[in-house]
N, C-alpha and C positions, 0 to 999 in steps of 0.2 A: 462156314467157308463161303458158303455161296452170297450172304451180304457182305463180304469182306469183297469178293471182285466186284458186286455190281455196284460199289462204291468206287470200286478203282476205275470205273469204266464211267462213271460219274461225270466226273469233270470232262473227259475228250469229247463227252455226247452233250456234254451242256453248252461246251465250245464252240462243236461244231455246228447246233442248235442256232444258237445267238446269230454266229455270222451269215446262216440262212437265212434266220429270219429278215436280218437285214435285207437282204438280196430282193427276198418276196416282197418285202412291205414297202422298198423303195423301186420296184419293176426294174430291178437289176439296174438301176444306175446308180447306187454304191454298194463300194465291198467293205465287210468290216474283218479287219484281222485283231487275232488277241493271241498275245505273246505265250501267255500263262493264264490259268485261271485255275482256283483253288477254293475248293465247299468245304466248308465245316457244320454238318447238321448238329451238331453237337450244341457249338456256339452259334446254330441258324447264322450262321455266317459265310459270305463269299469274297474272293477275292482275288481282281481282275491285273492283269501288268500289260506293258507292253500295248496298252490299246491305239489300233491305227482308222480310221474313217477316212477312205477316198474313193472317189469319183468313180468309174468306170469307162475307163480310158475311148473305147467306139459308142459312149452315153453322152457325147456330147452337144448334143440341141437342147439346151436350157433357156426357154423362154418363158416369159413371163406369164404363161399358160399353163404350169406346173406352179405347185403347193410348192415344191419341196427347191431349199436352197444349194443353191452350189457352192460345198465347204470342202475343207480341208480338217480332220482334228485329229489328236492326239490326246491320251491320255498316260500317264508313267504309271498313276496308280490307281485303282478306285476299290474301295472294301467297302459291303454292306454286312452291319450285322443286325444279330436281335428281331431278324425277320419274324412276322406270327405267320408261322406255316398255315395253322390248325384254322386261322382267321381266314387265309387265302381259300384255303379250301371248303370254309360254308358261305360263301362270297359276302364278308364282312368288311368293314373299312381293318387296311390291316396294316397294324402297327410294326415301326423299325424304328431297332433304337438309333442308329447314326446310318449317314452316307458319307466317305470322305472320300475324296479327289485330290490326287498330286501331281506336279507337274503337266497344267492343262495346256493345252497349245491349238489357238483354233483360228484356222484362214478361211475368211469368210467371203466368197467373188463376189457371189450376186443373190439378192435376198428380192424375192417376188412375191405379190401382196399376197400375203397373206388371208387366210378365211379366218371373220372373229367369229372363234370358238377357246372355251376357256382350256387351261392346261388339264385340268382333269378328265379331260375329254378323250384324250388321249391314251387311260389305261385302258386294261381288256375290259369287256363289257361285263363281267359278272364279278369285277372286282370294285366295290364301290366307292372305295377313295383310300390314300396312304396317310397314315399319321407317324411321322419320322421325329423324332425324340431331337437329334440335332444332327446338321448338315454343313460341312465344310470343305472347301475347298481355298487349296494354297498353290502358290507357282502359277500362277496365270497370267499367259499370254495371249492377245488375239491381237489379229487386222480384220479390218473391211476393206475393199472394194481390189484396187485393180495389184498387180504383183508387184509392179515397179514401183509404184507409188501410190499406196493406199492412202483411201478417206481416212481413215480410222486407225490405232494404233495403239495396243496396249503394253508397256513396257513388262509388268510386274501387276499381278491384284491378289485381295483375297478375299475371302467372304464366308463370314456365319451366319445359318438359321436356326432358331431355336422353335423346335415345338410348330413342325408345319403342320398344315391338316389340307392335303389336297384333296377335297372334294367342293361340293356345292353348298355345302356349309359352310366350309374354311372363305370359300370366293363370297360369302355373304355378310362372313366375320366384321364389320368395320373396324373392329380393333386390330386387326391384323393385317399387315403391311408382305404381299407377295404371298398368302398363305400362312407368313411365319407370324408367329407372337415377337419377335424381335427378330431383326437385323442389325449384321456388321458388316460393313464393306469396307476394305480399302484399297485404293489403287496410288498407282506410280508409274509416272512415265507416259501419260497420255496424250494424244496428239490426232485433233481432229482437221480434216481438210475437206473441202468440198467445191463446187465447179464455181458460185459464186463469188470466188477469189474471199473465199474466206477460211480462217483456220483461227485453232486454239488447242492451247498446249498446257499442263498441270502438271505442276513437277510431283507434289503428294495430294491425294484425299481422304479425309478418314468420315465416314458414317456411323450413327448408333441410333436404332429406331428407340433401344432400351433407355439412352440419357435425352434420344431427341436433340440429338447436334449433330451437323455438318460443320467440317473442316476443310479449306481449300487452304496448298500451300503453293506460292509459285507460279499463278496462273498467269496467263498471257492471252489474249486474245488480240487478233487483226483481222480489220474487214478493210478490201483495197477496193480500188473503183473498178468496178466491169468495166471493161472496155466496149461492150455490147451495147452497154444502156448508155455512153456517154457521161456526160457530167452529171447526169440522174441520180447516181449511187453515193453515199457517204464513203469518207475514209474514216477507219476507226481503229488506234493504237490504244489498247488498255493493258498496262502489266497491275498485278493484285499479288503482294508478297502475302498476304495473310487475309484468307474469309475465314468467318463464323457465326456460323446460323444455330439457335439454340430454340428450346423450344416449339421444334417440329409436329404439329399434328397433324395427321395423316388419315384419320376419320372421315373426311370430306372430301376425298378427294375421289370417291365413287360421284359422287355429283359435281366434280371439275370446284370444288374448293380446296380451298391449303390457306391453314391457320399458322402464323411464323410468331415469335415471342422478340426474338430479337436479332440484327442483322450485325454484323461487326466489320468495316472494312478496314485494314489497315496499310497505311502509306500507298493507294491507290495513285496512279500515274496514266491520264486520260488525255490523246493528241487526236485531235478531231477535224475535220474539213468537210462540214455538211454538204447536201447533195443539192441540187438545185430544184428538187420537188421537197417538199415538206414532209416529213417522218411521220406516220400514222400513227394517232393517240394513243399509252401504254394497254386502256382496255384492249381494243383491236387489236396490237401486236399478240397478248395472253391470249384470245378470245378461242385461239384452237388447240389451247392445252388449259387454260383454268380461267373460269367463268368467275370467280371470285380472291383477291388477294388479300386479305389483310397479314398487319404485321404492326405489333404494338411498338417496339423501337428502333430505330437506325439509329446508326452509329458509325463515322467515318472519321479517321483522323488522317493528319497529317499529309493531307492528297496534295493533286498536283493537274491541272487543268491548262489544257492550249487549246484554242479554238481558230482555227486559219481559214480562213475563204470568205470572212463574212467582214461587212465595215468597221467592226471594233478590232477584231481580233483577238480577244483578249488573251491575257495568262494569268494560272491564281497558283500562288505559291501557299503551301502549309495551310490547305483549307483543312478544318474542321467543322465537321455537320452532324447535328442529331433532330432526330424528326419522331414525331409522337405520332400513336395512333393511326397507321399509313392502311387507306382500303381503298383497292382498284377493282371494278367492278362498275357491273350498271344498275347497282342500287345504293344511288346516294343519299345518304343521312341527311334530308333537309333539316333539322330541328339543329344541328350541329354543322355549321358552314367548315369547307376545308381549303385549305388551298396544297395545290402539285398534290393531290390524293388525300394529305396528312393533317391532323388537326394544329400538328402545331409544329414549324420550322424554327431552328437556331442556328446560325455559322458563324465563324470568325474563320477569319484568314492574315493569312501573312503580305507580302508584296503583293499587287495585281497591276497591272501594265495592260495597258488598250491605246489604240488608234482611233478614236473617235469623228473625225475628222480628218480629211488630208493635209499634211505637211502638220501634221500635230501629237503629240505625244502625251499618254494621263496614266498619273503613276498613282497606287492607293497606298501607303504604308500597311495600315491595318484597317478592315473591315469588319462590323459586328450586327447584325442583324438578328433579331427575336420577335416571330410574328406573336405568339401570342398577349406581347406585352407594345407591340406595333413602336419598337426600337431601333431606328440605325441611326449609326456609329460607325463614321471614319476620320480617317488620323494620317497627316502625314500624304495631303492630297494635292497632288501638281500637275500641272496644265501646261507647257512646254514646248513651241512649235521648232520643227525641224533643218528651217534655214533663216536666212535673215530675212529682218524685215525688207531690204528691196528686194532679192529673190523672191519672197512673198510675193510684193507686187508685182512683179515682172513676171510671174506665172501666172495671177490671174490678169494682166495686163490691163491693170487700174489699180488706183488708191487703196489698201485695205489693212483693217488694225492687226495689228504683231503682236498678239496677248500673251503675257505667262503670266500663268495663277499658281500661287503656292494657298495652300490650307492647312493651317496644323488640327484644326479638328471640325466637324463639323458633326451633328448630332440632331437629330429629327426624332422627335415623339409624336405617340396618337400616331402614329401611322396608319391604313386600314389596306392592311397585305392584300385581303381578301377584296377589295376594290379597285387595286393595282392590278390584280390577276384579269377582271373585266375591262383592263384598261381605263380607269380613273384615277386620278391621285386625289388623294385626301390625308391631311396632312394638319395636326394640331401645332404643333411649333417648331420650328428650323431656327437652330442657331450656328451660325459664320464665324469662329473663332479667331480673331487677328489672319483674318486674308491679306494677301500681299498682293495686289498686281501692278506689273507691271506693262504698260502698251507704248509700242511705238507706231510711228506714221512716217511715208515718206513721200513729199509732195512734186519729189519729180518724173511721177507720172499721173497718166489723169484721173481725174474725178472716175467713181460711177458712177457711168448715166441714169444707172435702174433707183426707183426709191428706195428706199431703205424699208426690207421685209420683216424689221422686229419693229415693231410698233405698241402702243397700248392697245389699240382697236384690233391690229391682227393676233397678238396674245388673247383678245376676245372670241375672237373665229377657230382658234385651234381644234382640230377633228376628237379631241377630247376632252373629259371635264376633268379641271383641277379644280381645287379648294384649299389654299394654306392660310391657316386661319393666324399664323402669326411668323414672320423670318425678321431673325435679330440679326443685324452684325455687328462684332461688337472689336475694337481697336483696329479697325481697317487703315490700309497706305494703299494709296493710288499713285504711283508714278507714272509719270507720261513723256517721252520726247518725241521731238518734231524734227524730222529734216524739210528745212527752206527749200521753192526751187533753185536757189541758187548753192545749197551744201551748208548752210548754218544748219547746226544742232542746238534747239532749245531743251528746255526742260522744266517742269510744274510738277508740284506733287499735292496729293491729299493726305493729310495722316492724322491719325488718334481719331479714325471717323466710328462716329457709331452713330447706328441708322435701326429704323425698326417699320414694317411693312405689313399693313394690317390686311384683313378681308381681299387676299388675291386670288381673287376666283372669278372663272367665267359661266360658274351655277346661277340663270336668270332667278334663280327667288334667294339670291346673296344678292349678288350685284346690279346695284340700279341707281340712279342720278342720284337720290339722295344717302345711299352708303356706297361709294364706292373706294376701290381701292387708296391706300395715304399710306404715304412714306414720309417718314420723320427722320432726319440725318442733323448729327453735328459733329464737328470736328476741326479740323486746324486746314488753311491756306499757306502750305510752303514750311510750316511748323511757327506761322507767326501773326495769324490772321485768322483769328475764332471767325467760324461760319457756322449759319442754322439755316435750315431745307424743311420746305413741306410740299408737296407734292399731293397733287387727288387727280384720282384717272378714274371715270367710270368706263368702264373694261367691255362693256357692250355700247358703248355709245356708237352710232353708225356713222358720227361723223368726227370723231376720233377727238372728241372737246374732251383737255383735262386742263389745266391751272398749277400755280405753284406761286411758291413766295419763297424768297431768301432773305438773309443779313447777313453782312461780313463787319466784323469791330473793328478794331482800332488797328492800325500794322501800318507801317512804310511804304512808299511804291515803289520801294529797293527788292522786294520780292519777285516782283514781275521780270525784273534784270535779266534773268536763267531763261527767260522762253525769250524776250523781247529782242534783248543787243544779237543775239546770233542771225534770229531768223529776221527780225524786222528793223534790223540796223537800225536801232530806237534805245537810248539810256534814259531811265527814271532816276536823275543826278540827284535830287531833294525830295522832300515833301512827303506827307503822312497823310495816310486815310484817317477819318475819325469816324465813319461809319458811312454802309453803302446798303440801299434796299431794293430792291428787285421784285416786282410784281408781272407775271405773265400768264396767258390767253391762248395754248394751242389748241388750231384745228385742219382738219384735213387742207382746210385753204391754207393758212398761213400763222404767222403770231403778230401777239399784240403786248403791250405792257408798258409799264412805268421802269426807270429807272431812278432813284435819288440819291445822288452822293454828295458827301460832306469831308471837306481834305483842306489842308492846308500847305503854305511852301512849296506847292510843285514848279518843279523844274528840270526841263528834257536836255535831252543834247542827242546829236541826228552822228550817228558813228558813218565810217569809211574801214571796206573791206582794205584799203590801201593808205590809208592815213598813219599817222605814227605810232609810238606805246602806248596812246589814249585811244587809238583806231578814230584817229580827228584830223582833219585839218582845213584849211582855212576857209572852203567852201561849206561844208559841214559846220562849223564853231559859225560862220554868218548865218548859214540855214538857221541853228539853233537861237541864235541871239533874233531873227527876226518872230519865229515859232513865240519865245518865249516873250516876247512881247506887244505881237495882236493878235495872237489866237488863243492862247495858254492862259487862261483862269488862275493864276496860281493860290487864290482860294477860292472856295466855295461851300455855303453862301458868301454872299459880299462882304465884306470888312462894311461895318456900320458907318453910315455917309457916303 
């Protein structure tokens, strides 16, 4: 009889136990109430309901000189069973077979530095550690920070441990992640925010220490500019409908390493507007949470990239990326060169659009780049400026050429990434696939007065070194027209040109008087006047000497017609070229060279913007008649005798 009541008396003295003790061990500034509580020595089992954790309403000076946090919690349920009494009491590590928790609810105001001391620190002093069989908890909610508007916010989580061991052993375990031999987390519904106008939100995650994957579903992250720092700060839009991270090990991370197998993003969406300081390198950003990153593969498809504030601006539609052997840390593999951390990059992409220029627009169809095999590949590449050629000029308020370039492919091998990354280009062969351009000019406004800053000698001077050891072009069209100052429109074309560009490099132990750069071009005048080009530029010469030689065959001087009669009220009415050579001498002073042409039956006629259906009349037909006979060769050489 008499253990029958001190069992019934059990639970009210355990109850009112507990919430003392709270009282004592937090100096009365919280109180803990418990709805129910229920022992079973039987099944060494308890079990709690109705649990409330709050504050102490005249407790409130919590400053940052107290341990202890200022929370709010809740618990619906919590049951311990399988306790080892018999262990507790020779002060043994003492075994429980589960802990579960329902309905958790926990508001957390203000969390002050903590003292590092480990969790098992914290049981009684003659009980030497707990080893809990498995640990669950479901229904969990929490915040952080202020009422109205928390940092932190959790909709929904849950979590199992398997096989804790809280002692000094378990915290030694490397194999064991929080004490447990495995973890499960998941949550839903997260939402972090914080005073540097930054936040991020997770719609699901799921964790497993035991398959070693992470799952993010739904993520969101935005970082906006402080207003504090000025235009200092990035803006940063990333939505992530799908991560996963697989092969997890977690062994290393007592000395700030973490080993990753593989990354997975999918259909990522990144709107950026860098800051006007430079982003500290990805080491130093880890540097105060992990000393060492490897990760054997990324993996990203179908992304999506804007970049705004900066001279290109670009966008990449449908990039796809995967990267090999990625390690961030400050022990670099010399024996193994990497570039962007990784040994080896691949992407393709869909559309990409940039501003490269003002009043200019560069569109990429398709991109394909592969460092380790030093591959790019694009497709479907145009050059496009924004308004007309006189707008053109009349904004920079001089002469200047109206280019659009179209590209259907363009393909560069031997590439050397890792040379690029130190700022050099090196480059085994570039080839130009039927380019098209097209330029116009408009001469009624002025000249620029400034030299001309593309040169061979200033391509020599560039603040870096290139080296393309061979660029082909191959079925190139040049079109060109001209507006006169007075509104004629000519026009000239080049086409079927194929041209080939050897040793273009400004490496002094490549280039030097005796190799220097040659350009080889042949192709058609107008589509009716075979032409051949050689070209030699030594590219460090300091007074800009390079040489060239031409031929043009056989064609008509009826070609010329399209540029001539508009702008230079000039008709080529007969007569044929039979070949024409060209030999020239530039340098910084001036040029020099040969001409020799070989023609027959020429004969001009001088036009009138107001003359009749011929654009002639009677002033013009005498100009011409006198032109045509003392000054006009109409062959050359002489007719024999």
């Amino acid at each position: 009889m008499l253990v029958i009541v001190a069992l019934g008396l059990l639970d009210p003295w355990l109850r009112r136990t507990l919430e003392q003790q709270v009282t004592v061990r937090t100096q009365g500034r919280y109180r803990l109430r418990i709805g129910q509580l229920h022992t079973s020595l039987w099944h060494r089992a308890i079990q709690l309901q109705g649990i409330q954790l709050r504050p102490v309403k005249d407790a409130a000076q919590w400053s940052d000189t107290t341990t202890l946090p200022h929370l709010l919690a809740g618990v619906s349920q919590l049951r311990v069973s399988g306790v080892g009494l018999w262990a507790a009491l020779r002060g043994q590590v003492v075994p429980v077979d589960s802990v579960v928790l329902a309905g958790v609810t926990l508001r957390v105001l203000h969390l002050p530095r903590l003292p590092k001391q480990p969790l098992y620190a914290l049981l009684p002093a003659h009980i030497p550690g707990l080893r809990i069989g498995w640990v669950g908890a479901q229904n969990v909610r929490a915040a952080y920070g202020a009422r109205r508007q928390p940092t932190a916010s959790l909709r929904r989580a849950r979590a199992i441990l398997r096989d804790v061991l809280l002692s000094p052993a378990g915290a030694a375990d490397t194999l064991r992640l929080a004490y447990a031999a495995w973890v499960e987390v998941g949550v839903a519904g997260l939402a972090v925010r914080d005073v540097s106008h930054h936040w991020a939100e997770l719609g699901r995650g799921e964790f497993s220490s035991r398959t070693h994957c992470l799952s993010l579903d739904a993520l969101r992250i935005t970082a906006l500019a402080n207003p504090r720092q000025g235009g200092g700060a990035p803006k940063v839009g990333l939505t992530l409908p799908h991560l996963r991270l697989t092969g997890i090990r977690t062994t290393g991370l007592r000395h700030r390493r973490l080993a990753l197998d593989s990354l997975l993003l999918t259909t990522p969406r990144l709107t950026l507007t860098p800051g006007t300081r430079p982003p500290l390198p990805l080491p130093q950003r880890l540097r105060p949470y992990l000393r060492q990153l490897t990760l054997a593969h990324l993996h990203l498809t179908n992304g999506f990239v804007r970049v705004a504030g900066q001279p290109l601006n670009p966008t990449i539609h449908h990039l796809t990326l995967t990267a090999t052997d990625l390690r961030v840390g400050p022990e670099p593999d010399r024996a193994a060169p990497r570039i962007l951390y990784a040994r080896a990059w691949e992407a393709r992409t869909g559309l990409i659009t940039a501003t490269p220029v003002p009043y200019y627009r560069a569109v990429l169809g398709r991109l394909h780049l592969a460092t380790r095999t030093g591959l790019l590949e694009a497709a479907q590449v145009a050059l496009t400026p924004t308004v007309t050629p006189y707008e053109l000029a009349r904004r920079q308020h001089r002469q200047v050429p109206h280019l659009t370039v179209r590209l259907p492919r363009l393909r560069a091998s031997a590439l050397d990434y890792a040379a690029l990354m130190r700022g050099a280009v090196r480059v085994g062969q570039v080839v130009l696939e039927q380019p098209r351009i097209w330029s116009a000019g408009d001469a009624r406004l002025p000249l620029n007065p400034a030299a001309s800053s593309i040169t061979p000698e200033t391509l020599g001077r560039l603040p870096f070194r290139f080296d393309i050891r061979r660029l082909r072009i191959r079925q190139a069209n040049v079109y060109t027209s001209y507006v006169a100052p007075k509104g004629g429109l000519g026009r000239i074309s080049l086409n079927r040109l194929d041209a080939t560009l050897t040793n273009f490099t400004n490496d002094p132990r490549r280039m030097t008087t005796a190799h220097p750069a040659v350009v080889r071009a042949s192709g058609w005048l107008q589509n009716q006047c075979r032409i051949q080009l050689t070209i030699w530029a030594p590219l460090l010469d300091p007074n800009g000497t390079h040489r060239g030689e031409a031929t043009f065959g056989s064609a008509p001087f009826t070609l010329f017609n399209p540029m001539t009669e508009p702008t230079r009220m000039v008709r080529f009415a007969q007569g044929r070229i039979d070949r024409i050579r060209v030999r020239l001498r530039v340098n910084r002073q001036g040029a020099q060279g040969s001409m020799r042409a070989e023609y027959h039956g020429l004969k001009l006629a001088l036009l009138s913007r107001h003359g009749g259906g011929d654009q002639r009349n009677l002033l013009t037909k005498a100009g011409a008649t006198i032109l045509n006979g003392l000054v006009v060769r109409d062959n050359n050489p002489a007719r024999p005798g």
